[in-house]
C-alpha positions as CSV (number, residue, x, y, z in Angstrom):
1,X,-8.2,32.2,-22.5
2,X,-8.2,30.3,-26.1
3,X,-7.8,26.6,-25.8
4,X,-5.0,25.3,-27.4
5,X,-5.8,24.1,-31.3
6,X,-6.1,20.3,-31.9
7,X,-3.7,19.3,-34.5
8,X,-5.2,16.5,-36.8
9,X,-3.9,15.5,-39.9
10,X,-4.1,13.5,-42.7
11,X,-2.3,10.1,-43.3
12,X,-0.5,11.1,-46.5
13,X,0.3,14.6,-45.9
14,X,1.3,13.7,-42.2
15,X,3.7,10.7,-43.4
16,X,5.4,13.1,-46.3
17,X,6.0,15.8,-43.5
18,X,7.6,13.3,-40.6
19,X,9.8,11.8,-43.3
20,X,11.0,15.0,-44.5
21,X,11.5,16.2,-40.9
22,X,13.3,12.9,-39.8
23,X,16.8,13.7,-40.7
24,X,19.4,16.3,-38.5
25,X,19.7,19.2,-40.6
26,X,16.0,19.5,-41.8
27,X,15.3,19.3,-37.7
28,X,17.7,22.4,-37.4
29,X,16.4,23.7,-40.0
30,X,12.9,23.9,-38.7
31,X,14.5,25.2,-35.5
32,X,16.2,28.3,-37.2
33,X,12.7,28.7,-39.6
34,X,10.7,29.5,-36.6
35,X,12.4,32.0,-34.9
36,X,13.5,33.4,-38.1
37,X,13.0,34.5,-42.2
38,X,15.9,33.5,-43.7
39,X,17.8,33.1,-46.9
40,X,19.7,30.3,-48.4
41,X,23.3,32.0,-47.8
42,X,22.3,32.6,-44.4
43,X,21.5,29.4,-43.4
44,X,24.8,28.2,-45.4
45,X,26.5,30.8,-43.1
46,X,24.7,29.2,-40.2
47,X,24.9,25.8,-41.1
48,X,28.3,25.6,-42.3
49,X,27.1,23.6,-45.1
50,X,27.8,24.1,-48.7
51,X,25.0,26.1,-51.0
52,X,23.8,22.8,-52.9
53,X,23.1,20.3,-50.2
54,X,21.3,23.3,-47.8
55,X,18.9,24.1,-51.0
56,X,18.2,20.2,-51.4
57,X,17.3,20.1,-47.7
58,X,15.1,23.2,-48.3
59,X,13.6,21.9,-50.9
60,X,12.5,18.7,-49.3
61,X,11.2,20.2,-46.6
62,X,9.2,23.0,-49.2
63,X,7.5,20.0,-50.6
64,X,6.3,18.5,-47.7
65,X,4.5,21.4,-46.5
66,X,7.0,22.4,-43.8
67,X,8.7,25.4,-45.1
68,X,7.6,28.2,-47.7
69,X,9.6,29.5,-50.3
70,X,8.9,33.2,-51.2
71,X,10.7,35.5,-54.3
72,X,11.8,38.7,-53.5
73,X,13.6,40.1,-56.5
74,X,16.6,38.0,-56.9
75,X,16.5,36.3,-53.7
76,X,14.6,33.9,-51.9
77,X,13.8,34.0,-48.6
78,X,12.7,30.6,-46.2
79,X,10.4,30.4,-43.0
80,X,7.9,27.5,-41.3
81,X,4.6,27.4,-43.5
82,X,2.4,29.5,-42.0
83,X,-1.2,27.9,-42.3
84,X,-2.3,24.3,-43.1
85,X,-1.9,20.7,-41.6
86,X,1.6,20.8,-42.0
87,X,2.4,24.3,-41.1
88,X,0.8,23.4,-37.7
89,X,2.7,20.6,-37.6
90,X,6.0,22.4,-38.5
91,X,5.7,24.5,-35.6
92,X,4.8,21.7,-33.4
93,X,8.0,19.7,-34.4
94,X,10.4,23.2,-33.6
95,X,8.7,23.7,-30.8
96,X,9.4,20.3,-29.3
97,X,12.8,21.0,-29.8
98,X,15.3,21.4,-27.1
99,X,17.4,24.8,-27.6
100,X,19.8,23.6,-24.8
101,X,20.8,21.4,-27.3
102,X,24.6,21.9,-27.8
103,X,24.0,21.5,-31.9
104,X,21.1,23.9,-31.9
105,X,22.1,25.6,-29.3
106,X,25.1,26.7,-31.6
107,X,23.0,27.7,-34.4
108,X,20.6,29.8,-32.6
109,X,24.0,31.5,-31.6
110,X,25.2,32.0,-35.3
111,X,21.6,33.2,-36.2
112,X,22.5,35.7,-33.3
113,X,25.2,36.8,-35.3
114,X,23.0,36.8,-38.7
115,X,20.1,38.7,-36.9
116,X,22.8,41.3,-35.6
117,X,24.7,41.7,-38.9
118,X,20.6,42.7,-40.5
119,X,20.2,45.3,-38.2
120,X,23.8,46.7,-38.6
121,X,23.2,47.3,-42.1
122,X,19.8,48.8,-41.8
123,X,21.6,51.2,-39.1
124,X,23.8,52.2,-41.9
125,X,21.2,53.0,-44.4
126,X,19.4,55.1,-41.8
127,X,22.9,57.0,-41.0
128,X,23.5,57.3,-44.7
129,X,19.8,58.8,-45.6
130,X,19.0,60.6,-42.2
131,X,19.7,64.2,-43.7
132,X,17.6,63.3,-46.4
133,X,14.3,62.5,-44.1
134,X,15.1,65.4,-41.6
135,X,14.4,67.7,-44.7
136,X,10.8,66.8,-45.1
137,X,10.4,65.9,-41.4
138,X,11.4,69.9,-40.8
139,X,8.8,70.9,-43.1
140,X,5.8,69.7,-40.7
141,X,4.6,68.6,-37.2
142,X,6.9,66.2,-35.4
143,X,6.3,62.8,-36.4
144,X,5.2,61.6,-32.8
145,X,2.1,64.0,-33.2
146,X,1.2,62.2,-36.5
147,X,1.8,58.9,-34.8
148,X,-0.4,59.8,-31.6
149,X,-3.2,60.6,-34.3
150,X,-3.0,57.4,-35.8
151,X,-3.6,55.6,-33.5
152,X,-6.3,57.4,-31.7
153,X,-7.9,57.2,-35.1
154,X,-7.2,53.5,-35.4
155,X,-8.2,53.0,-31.7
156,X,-6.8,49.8,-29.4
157,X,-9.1,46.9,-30.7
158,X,-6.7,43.8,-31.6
159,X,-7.2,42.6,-35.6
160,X,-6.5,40.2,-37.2
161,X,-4.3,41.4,-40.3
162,X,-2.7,44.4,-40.7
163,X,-1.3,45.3,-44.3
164,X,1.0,47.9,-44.5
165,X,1.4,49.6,-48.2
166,X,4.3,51.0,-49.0
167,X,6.4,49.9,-45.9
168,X,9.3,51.7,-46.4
169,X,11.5,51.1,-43.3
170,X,8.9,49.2,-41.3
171,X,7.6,51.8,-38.6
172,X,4.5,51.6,-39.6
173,X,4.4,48.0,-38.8
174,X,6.0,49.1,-35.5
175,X,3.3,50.8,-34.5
176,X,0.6,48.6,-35.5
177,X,2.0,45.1,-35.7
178,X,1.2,44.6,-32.1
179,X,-2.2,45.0,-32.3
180,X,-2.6,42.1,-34.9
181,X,-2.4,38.4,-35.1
182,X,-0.3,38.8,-38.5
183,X,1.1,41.9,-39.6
184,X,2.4,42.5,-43.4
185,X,4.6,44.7,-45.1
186,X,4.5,45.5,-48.7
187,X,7.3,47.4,-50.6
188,X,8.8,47.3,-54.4
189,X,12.2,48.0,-53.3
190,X,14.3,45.6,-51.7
191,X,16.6,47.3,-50.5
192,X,14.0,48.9,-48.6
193,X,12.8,45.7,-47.6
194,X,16.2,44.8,-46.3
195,X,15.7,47.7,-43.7
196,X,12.9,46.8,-42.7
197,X,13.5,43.2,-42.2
198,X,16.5,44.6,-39.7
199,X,14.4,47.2,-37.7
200,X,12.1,44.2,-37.0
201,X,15.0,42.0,-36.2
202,X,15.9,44.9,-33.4
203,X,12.1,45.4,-32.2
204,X,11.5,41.6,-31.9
205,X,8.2,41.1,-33.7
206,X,7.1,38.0,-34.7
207,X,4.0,38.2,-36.6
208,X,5.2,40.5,-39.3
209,X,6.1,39.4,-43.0
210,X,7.8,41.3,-45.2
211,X,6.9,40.9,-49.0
212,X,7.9,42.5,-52.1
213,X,4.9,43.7,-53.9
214,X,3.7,46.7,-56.7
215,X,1.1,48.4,-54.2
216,X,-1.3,48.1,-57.6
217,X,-1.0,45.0,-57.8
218,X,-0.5,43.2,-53.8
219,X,0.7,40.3,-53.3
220,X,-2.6,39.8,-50.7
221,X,-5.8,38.5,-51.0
222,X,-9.5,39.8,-51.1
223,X,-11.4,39.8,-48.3
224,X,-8.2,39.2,-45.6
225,X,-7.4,42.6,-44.1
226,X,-9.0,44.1,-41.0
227,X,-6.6,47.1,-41.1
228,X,-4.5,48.6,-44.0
229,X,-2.2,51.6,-43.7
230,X,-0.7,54.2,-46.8
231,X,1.4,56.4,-45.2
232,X,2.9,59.2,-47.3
233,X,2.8,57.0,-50.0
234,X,0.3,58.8,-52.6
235,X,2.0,61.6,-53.4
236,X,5.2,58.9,-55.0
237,X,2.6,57.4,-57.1
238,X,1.3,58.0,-60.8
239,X,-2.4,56.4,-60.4
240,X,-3.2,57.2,-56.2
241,X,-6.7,55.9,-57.7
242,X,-5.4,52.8,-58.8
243,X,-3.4,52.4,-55.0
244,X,-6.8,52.9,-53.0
245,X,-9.0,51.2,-54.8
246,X,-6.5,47.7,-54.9
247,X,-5.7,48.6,-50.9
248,X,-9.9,48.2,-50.6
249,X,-10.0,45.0,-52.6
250,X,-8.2,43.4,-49.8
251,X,-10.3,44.8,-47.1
252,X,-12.3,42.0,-45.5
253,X,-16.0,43.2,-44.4
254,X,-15.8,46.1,-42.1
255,X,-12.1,46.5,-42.9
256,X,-10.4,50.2,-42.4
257,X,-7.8,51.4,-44.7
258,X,-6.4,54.4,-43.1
259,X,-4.3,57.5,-45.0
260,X,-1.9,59.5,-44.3
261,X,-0.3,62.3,-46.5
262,X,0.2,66.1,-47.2
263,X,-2.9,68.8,-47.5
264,X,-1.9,70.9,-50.9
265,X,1.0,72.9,-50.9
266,X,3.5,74.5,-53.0
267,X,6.8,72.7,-51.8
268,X,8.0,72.2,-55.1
269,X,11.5,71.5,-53.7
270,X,9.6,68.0,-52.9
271,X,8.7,67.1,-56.5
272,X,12.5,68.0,-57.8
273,X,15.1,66.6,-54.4
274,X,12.3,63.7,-53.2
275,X,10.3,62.5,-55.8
276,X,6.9,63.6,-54.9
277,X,5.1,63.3,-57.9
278,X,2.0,64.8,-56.2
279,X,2.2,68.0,-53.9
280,X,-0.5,66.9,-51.4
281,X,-3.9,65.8,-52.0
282,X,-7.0,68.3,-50.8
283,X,-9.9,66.1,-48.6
284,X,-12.2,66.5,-51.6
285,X,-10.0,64.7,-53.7
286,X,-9.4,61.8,-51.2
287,X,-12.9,60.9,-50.0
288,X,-13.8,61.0,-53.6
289,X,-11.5,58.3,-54.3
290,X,-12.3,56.3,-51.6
291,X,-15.7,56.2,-52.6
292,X,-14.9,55.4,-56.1
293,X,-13.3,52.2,-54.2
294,X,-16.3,51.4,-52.5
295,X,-15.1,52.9,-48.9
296,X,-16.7,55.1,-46.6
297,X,-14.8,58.1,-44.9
298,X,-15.1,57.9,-41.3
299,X,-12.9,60.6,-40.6
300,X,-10.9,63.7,-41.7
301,X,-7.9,65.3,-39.7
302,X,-5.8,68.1,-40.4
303,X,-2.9,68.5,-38.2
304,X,-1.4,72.0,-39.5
305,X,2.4,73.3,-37.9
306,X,2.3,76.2,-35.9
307,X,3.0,79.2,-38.0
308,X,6.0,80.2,-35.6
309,X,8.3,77.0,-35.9
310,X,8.7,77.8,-40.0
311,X,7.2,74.1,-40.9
312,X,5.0,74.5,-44.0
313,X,3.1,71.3,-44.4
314,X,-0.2,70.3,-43.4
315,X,-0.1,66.5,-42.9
316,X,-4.3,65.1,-43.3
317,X,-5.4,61.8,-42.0
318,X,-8.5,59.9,-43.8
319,X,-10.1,56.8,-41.8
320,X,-12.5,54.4,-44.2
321,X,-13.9,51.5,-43.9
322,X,-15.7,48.8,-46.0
323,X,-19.1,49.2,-45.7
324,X,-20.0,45.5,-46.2
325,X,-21.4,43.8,-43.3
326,X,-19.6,41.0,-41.2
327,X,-22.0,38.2,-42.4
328,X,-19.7,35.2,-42.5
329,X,-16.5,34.8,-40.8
330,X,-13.6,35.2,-42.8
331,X,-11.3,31.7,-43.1
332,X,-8.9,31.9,-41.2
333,X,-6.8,30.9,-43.9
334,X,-7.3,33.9,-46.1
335,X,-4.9,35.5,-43.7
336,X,-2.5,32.4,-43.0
337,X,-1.9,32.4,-47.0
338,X,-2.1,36.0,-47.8
């Protein structure tokens, strides 16, 4: 068992966080930040509270230290800091709070309603692209067979970050999310985002972030990722170069990435209904790349349809890692501020 961390703080930083914290609606709005993500018209929602005077709260509590304001396209999103003095201290105050507490008690109900209303509209934009996903899904081995591979490649060690790339609708972090201390999702789109952000509403993870990010450019730093995952993401992108050798800049020392996408085919359909700008990758091509990035393959797997069932893609899993060696712990705060 882990003994409980000591919280110590610093006079200034510690005075600038209790008096930010000493007032009603910054104390429920710690209590809704740490069971929650949220944005400023849901805590208006919430609250009750007009637009103006819950973004001057926000902000008060943003400069303290408390709370951590992160851009997502054209909307920001709110939630405890989550490293630092005052970030420890942030979840120390909400914790010490009572939610029998008729007042909070009555927010945590409306966050009910906020947290239901999320997954409501990701159900809708699965109902709405369904047909859409069953026409690749048709075209190779059922997706619990790729899943089962995954994660007898990636094996049952806990981590401490897991990056997915790419996130899409979250499964990914799903699957893997449990097995980390902090999990984070990457995606350009937002509305993507949105999804995601509702399917792990519905799961009940609490250690995954969701952050909008180009996947050449992530919004992660070096060195703070023990695990990071790409599935069927290549074949969407221009430069799948580019993608692997930024996913192994933020690999910390001994860090996996693992791949996942289509063996060479002819689907051409894929390039002109879906996008794919690439029809599959050979395992040539792959481990050359990731050894252009500095990775080493660890493993190759094919899992090819039976020829009776009419499916005509071959998905291929690629396992690397970064051959540096664990010298010197990684702070733990390269992962708290990734």
């Amino acid at each position: 068992m882990v003994a409980p961390h000591k919280l110590e703080l610093r006079m200034e930083p510690a005075l600038a966080a209790l008096n930010a914290a000493a007032e009603e609606t910054r104390l429920r709005l710690l209590a809704l930040l740490a069971q929650s993500e949220l944005t400023v018209s849901e805590v208006v929602a919430i609250l009750g509270q007009s637009q103006p005077r819950v973004s001057r709260h926000l902000k008060l509590l943003v400069e303290a230290g408390l709370v951590e304001r992160r851009r997502e396209g054209a909307w920001a999103f709110f939630r405890l800091a989550p490293g630092g003095e005052t970030g420890a201290m942030a979840r120390q105050l909400a914790g010490w709070l009572d939610p029998a507490d008729p007042v909070l008690a009555e927010d945590l109900a409306r966050l009910a309603e906020v947290r239901h209303a999320r997954a409501e509209n990701a159900a809708r934009y699965f109902a709405a692209h369904a047909a859409e996903w069953d026409d690749i899904r048709s075209l190779h081995v059922p997706e619990t067979l790729v899943e089962a591979a995954m994660r007898d490649a990636v094996g049952e060690k806990p981590v401490r970050c897991v990056l997915d790339l790419g996130t899409g609708a979250g499964r990914m972090l799903e699957l893997f999310a449990p097995l980390a201390q902090q999990a984070v999702g990457v995606d350009l789109s937002t509305a993507m985002l949105a999804v995601a952000r509702g399917r792990m509403e519905e799961t009940g993870l609490r250690n995954v972030q969701l952050r909008q990010g180009d996947i050449y450019a992530l919004p992660v730093e070096r060195n703070s990722v023990d695990l990071a995952i790409m599935h069927q993401v290549l074949h969407y992108l221009d430069d799948p170069a580019r993608a692997l050798r930024e996913a192994a800049r933020v690999l910390a020392p001994g860090g996996r990435l693992l791949v996942v996408d289509f063996a060479p085919h002819q689907e051409e359909a894929l390039r002109d209904k879906h996008a794919h700008r690439r029809l599959g990758f050979s395992n040539a091509e792959i481990t050359g790349l990731l050894a252009q990035a500095g990775l080493e393959t660890l493993l190759h797997r094919e899992l090819a349809p039976p020829a009776k069932e009419g499916a005509k893609l071959t998905v291929s899993l690629w396992l690397a890692q970064d051959p540096r060696i664990i010298a010197d712990k990684i702070p733990a705060s390269s992962y708290e501020t990734a």
